[in-house]
C-alpha positions as CSV (number, residue, x, y, z in Angstrom):
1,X,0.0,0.0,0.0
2,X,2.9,2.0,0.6
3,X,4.2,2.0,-2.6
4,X,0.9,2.8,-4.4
5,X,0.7,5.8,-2.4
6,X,4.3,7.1,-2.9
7,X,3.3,6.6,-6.9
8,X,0.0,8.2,-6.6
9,X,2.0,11.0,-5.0
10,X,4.6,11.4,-7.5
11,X,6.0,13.9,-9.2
12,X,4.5,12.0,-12.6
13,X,0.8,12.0,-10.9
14,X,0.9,15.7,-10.2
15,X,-1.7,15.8,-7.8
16,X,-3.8,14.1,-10.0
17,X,-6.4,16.9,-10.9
18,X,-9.2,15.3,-13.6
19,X,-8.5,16.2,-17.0
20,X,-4.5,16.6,-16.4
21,X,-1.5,15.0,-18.2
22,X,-1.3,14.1,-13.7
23,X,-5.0,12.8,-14.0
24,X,-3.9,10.7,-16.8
25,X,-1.3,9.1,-14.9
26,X,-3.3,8.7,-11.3
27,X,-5.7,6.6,-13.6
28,X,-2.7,4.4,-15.1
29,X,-0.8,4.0,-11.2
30,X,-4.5,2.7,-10.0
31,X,-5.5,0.5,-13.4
32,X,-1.7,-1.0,-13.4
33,X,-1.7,-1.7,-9.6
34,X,-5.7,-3.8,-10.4
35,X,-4.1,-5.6,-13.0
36,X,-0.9,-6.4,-10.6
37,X,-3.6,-7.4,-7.8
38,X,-5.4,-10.1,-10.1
39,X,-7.9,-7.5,-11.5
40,X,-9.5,-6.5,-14.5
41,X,-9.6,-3.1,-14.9
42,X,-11.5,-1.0,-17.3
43,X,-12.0,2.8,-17.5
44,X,-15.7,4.3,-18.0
45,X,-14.6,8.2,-19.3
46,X,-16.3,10.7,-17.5
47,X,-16.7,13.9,-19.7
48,X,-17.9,16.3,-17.8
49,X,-14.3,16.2,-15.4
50,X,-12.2,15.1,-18.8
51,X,-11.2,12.1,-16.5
52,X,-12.2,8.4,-16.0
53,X,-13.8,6.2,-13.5
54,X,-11.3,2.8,-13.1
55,X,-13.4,-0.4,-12.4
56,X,-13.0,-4.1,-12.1
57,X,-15.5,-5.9,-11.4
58,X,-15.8,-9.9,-9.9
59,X,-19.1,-11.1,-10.6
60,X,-20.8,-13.5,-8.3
61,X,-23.0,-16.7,-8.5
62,X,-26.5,-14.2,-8.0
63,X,-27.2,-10.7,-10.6
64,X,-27.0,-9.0,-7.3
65,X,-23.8,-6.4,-5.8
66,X,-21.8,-4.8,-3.4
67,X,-19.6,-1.7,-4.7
68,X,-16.5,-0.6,-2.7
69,X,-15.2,2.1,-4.0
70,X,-12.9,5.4,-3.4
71,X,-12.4,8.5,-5.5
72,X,-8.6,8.9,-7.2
73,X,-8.5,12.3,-8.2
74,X,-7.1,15.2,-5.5
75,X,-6.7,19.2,-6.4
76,X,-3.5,19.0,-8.9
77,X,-1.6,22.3,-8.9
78,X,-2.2,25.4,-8.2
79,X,0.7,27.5,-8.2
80,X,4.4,26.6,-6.9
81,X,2.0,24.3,-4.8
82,X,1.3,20.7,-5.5
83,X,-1.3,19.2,-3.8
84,X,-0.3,15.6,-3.3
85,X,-3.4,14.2,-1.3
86,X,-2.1,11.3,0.3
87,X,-4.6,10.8,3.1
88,X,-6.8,12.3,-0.3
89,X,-7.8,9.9,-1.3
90,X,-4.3,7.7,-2.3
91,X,-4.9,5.9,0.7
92,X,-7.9,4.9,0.3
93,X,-7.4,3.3,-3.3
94,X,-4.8,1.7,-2.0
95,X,-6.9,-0.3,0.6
96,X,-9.2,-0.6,-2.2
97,X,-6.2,-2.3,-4.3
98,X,-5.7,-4.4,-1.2
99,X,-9.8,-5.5,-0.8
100,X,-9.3,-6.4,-4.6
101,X,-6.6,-8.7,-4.2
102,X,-8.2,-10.6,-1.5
103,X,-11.0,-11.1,-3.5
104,X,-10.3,-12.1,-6.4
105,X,-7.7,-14.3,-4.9
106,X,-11.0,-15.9,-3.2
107,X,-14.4,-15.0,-4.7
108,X,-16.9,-14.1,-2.2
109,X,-20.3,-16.6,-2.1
110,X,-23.7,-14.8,-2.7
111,X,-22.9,-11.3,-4.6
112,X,-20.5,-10.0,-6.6
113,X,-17.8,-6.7,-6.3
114,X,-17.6,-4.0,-7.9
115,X,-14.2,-2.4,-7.5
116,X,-14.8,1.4,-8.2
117,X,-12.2,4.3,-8.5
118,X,-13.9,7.5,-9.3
119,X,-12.5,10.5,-10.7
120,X,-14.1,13.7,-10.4
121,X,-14.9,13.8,-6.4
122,X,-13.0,17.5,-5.7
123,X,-14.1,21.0,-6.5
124,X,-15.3,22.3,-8.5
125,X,-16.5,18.6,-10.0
126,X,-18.3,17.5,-5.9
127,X,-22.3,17.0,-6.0
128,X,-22.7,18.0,-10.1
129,X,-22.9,15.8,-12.9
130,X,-19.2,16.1,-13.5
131,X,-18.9,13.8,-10.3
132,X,-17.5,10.3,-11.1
133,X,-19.5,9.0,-8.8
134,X,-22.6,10.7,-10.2
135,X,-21.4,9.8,-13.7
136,X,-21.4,6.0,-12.9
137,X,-24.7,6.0,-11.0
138,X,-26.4,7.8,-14.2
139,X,-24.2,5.3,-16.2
140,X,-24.0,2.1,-14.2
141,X,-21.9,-0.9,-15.6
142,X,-23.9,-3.1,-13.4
143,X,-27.7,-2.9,-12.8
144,X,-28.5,0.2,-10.6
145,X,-31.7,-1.7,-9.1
146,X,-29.2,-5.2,-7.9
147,X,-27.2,-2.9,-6.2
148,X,-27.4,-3.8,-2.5
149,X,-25.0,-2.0,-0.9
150,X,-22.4,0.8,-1.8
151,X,-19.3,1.3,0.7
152,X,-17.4,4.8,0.6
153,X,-14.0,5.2,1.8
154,X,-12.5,8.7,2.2
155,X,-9.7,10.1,4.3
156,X,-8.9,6.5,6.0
157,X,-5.3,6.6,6.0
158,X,-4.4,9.0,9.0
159,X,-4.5,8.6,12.9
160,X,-7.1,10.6,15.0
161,X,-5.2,13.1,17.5
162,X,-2.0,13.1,19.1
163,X,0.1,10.8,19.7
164,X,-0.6,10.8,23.6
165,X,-3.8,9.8,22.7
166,X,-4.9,6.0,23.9
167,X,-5.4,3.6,20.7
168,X,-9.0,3.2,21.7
169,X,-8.9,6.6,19.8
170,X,-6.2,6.8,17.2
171,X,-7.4,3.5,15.6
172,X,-11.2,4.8,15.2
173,X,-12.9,4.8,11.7
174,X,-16.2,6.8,11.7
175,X,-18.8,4.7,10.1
176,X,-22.0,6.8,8.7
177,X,-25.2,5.6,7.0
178,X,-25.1,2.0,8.4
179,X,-28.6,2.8,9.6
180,X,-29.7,3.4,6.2
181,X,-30.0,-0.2,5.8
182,X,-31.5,-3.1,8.0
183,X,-29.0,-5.0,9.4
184,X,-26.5,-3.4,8.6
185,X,-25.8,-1.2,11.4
186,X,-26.0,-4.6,13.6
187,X,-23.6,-6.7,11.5
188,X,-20.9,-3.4,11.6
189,X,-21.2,-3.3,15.7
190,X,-20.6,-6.8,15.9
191,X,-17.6,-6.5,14.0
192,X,-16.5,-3.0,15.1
193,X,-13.4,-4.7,16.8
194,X,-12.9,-7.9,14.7
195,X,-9.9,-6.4,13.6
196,X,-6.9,-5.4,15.7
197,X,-5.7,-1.7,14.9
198,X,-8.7,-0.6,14.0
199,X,-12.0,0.2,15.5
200,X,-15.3,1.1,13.4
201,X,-17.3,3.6,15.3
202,X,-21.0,4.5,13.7
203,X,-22.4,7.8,12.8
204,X,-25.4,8.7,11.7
205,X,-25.1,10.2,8.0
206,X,-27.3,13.0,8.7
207,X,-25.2,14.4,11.4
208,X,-22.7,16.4,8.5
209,X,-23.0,17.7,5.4
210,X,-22.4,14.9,2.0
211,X,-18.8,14.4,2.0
212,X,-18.0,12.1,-0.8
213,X,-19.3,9.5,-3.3
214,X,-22.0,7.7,-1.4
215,X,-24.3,11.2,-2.2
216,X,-25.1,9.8,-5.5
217,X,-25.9,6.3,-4.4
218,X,-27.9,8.3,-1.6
219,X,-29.7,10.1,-3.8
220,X,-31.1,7.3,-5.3
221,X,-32.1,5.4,-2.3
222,X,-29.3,2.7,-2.3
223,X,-27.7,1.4,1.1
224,X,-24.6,2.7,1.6
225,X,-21.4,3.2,4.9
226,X,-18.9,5.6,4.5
227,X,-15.5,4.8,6.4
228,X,-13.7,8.1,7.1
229,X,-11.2,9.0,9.8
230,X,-12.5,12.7,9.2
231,X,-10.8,16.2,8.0
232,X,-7.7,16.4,9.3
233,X,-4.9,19.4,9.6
234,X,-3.3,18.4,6.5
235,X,-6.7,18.0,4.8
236,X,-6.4,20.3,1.4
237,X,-2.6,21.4,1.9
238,X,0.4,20.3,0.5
239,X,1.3,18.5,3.6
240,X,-0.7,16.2,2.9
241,X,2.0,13.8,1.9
242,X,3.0,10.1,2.5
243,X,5.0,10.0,5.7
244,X,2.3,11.7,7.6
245,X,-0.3,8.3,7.2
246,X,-0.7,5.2,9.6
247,X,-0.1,2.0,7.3
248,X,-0.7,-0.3,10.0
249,X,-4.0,1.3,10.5
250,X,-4.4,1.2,7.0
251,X,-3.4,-2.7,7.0
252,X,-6.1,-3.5,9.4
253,X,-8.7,-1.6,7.4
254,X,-8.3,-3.4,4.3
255,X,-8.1,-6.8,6.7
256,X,-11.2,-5.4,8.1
257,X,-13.4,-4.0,4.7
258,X,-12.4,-7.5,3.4
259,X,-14.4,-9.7,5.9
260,X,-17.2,-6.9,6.3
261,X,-17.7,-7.2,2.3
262,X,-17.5,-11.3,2.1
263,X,-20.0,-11.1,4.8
264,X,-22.3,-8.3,3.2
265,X,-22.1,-10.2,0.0
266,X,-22.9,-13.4,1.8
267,X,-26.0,-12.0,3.8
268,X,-29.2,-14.5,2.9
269,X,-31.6,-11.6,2.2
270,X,-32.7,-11.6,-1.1
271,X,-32.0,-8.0,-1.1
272,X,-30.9,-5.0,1.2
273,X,-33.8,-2.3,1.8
274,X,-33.1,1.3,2.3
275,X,-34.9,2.9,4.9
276,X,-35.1,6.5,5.4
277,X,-34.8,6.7,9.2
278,X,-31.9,8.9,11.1
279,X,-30.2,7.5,14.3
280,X,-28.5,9.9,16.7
281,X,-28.1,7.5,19.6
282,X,-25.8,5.7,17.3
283,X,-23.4,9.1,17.3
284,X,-23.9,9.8,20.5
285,X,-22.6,6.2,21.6
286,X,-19.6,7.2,19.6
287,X,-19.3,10.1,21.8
288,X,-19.8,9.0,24.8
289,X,-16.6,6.3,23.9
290,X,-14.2,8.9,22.3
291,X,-15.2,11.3,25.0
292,X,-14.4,8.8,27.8
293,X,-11.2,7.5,26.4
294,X,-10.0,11.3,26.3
295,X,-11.3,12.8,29.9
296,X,-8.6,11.6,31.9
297,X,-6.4,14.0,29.5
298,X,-9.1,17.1,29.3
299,X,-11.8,18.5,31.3
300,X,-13.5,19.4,27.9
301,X,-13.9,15.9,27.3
302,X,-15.2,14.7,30.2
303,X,-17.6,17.5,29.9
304,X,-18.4,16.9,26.4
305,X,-19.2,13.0,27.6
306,X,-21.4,14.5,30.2
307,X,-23.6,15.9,27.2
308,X,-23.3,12.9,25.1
309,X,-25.0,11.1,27.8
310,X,-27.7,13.2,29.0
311,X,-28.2,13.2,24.9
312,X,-28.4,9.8,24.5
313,X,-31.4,9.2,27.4
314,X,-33.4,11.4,25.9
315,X,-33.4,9.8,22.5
316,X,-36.6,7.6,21.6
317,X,-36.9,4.1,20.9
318,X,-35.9,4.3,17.3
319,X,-33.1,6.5,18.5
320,X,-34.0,10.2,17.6
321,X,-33.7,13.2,19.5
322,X,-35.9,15.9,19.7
323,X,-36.0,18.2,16.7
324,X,-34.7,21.1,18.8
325,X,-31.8,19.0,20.5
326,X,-30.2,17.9,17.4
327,X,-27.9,21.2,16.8
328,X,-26.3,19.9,20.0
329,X,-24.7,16.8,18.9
330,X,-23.5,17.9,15.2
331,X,-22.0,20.7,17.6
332,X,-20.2,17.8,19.7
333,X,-19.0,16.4,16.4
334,X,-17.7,19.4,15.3
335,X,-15.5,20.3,18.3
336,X,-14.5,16.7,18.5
337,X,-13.1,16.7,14.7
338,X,-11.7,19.9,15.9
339,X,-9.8,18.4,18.5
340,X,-9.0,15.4,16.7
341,X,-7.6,16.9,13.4
C-alpha cells in the first residue's frame, strides 16, 4: 500500500487533478496496480471532469452487488504548490487495491464486487454531474436496481489526534449511514473490533453535510457506509503527503473491509432495503466512547461525555432526539473533529 501511495504522490501523478497530463497518470498508477492485484480493470470516461472512472468488477454466483469504492483524483496544482493528497484519497485506493486482491484471490459466495475508483470527487466537479461518482450512477456498468449496498471510503489513511492519545482513539474509523440499511448497522457493531488496529465507530449520515461519493448512491435510495477517519490538519494542503499516514491502520482496514464485504455479499436476504430513518443514539454512543477514552487527558472531554450522555437518554426508541436537540450533537462532532484533526 505504501508504494501505491508514494506513486499516486509522484512527481509524474501531479496531484492528480481530472482532465490533467497528472489525472492521466493517477488513472494508469491505479488500473496497473488492479491488474498487478489479479484484476480486471477497465475505464468508463467521465466527460464532464475530462477524466475516467477505473473499475474491475468480480461477478458472483447471483445478478446482485456490493460496490467498494474510493475516488482517485485530489486538487492538482495550483501554483508553486502541488497538492499531493495522500490521506486524499491515495490511501484509500490503496486499501481498495488491497480488498481487490483478496478477493479475487478468493471469490466471495452470494454477490459480486464491484471495484470502483472514481474520478471527479473535488471541486469544483463535488455533488454536479461532472462527479464520477454521479457519472457511474447515471451510467452504471452493473444494474442500478441489484445494487445492495455501496461502501465509501474517504480520508482512512491517518491517525485521530496526538500521539498521547490511547489507541481506543487513534485507531477509530467513523462509520455513517449503516442505519440506512436493515441490518447493517448490527452486522458493523458486531464486527466493530474484529480487527486489531482498527476500530469502526457508527455515525449517523445526517449528522454532517455529504462528503464524498456515497451522495449519488444516496440520492437514489441505495444502502450505503462511509468509512472516514475525518478532516484532518493536512486535509487540502500540500502537507498532505505520505509519511504523515498510519499504514498499520491502513493494514487492518483493508483486513477489516475484506471480511465486512465477504459477509455483506454473503447475507441471505434476497436484497438489502433502504430505509429512510436517522439514528443519533448511534453518534452519541460514539461520543460517549471517544469522550471517555479522552477525559482523563481534558476536562472538555469529560464534559463533552457528560452531554453525550444526557443526549443519548433522551433519544426515543428508534433513536432520535428531539427536533430542537439535534444542533447539540452535530456541535459535539464538530468540536470533537476539531480536537482530533
Amino acid at each position: 500500500m505504501r508504494h501505491l501511495v508514494e506513486a499516486l504522490c509522484s512527481e509524474r501523478c501531479a496531484g492528480r487533478a481530472p482532465g490533467t497530463p497528472g489525472g492521466r497518470a493517477g488513472r494508469e498508477v491505479v488500473a496497473e496496480a488492479m491488474r498487478q492485484a489479479g484484476l480486471t480493470p477497465v475505464e468508463q470516461p467521465v466527460p464532464g471532469c475530462g477524466g475516467a472512472n477505473i473499475l474491475a468488477a468480480l461477478p458472483g454466483p447471483t445478478d446482485r452487488w456490493v460496490v467498494v469504492a474510493a475516488h482517485h483524483d485530489h486538487l492538482g496544482r495550483h501554483g508553486a504548490n502541488t497538492y499531493w493528497g495522500a490521506d486524499d484519497n491515495a490511501a484509500a485506493v490503496a486499501i481498495l487495491v488491497e480488498v481487490g486482491r483478496a478477493l479475487a484471490g478468493a471469490r466471495p459466495a452470494g454477490r459480486g464486487v464491484l471495484l470502483a475508483a472514481f474520478d471527479g470527487e473535488e471541486a469544483p466537479h463535488f455533488l454536479s454531474e461532472s462527479m464520477g461518482s454521479e457519472h457511474w450512477a447515471a451510467h452504471p456498468t452493473v444494474p442500478l436496481d441489484r445494487v445492495d449496498l455501496m461502501l465509501c471510503m474517504d480520508l482512512v489513511g491517518h491517525s485521530l489526534g496526538e500521539a498521547p492519545f490511547p489507541a481506543a482513539v487513534r485507531n477509530t474509523l467513523f462509520a455513517l449511514g449503516a442505519e440506512r440499511s436493515a441490518g447493517t448497522g448490527a452486522h458493523l457493531d458486531a464486527l466493530a473490533e474484529a480487527e486489531p488496529g482498527v476500530v469502526l465507530r457508527r455515525v449517523d449520515a445526517e449528522t454532517v453535510p455529504p462528503l464524498s461519493d456515497y451522495q449519488a448512491f444516496w440520492q437514489r435510495q441505495i444502502p450505503f457506509v462511509f468509512l472516514t477517519a475525518g478532516r484532518w490538519r493536512y486535509y487540502h494542503t500540500p502537507q498532505d503527503t505520505p509519511d504523515r499516514l498510519d499504514y498499520p491502520k491502513m493494514a487492518a482496514t483493508a483486513r477489516w473491509l475484506t471480511r465486512f464485504v465477504r459477509e455483506s455479499c454473503a447475507r441471505p436476504e434476497a436484497r438489502l432495503e433502504f430505509r429512510d430513518q436517522p439514528d443519533e443514539s448511534s453518534t452519541l454512543r460514539t461520543l460517549v466512547a471517544l469522550t471517555s477514552a479522552l477525559a482523563p487527558l481534558s476536562a472538555d472531554a469529560a464534559g463533552a461525555r457528560a452531554l453525550a450522555e444526557a443526549l443519548l437518554g433522551r433519544c426515543d426508541a428508534q433513536g432520535r432526539l428531539p427536533e430542537a436537540e439535534r444542533e447539540q450533537v452535530r456541535a459535539l462532532v464538530g468540536a470533537l473533529e476539531s480536537r482530533l484533526a
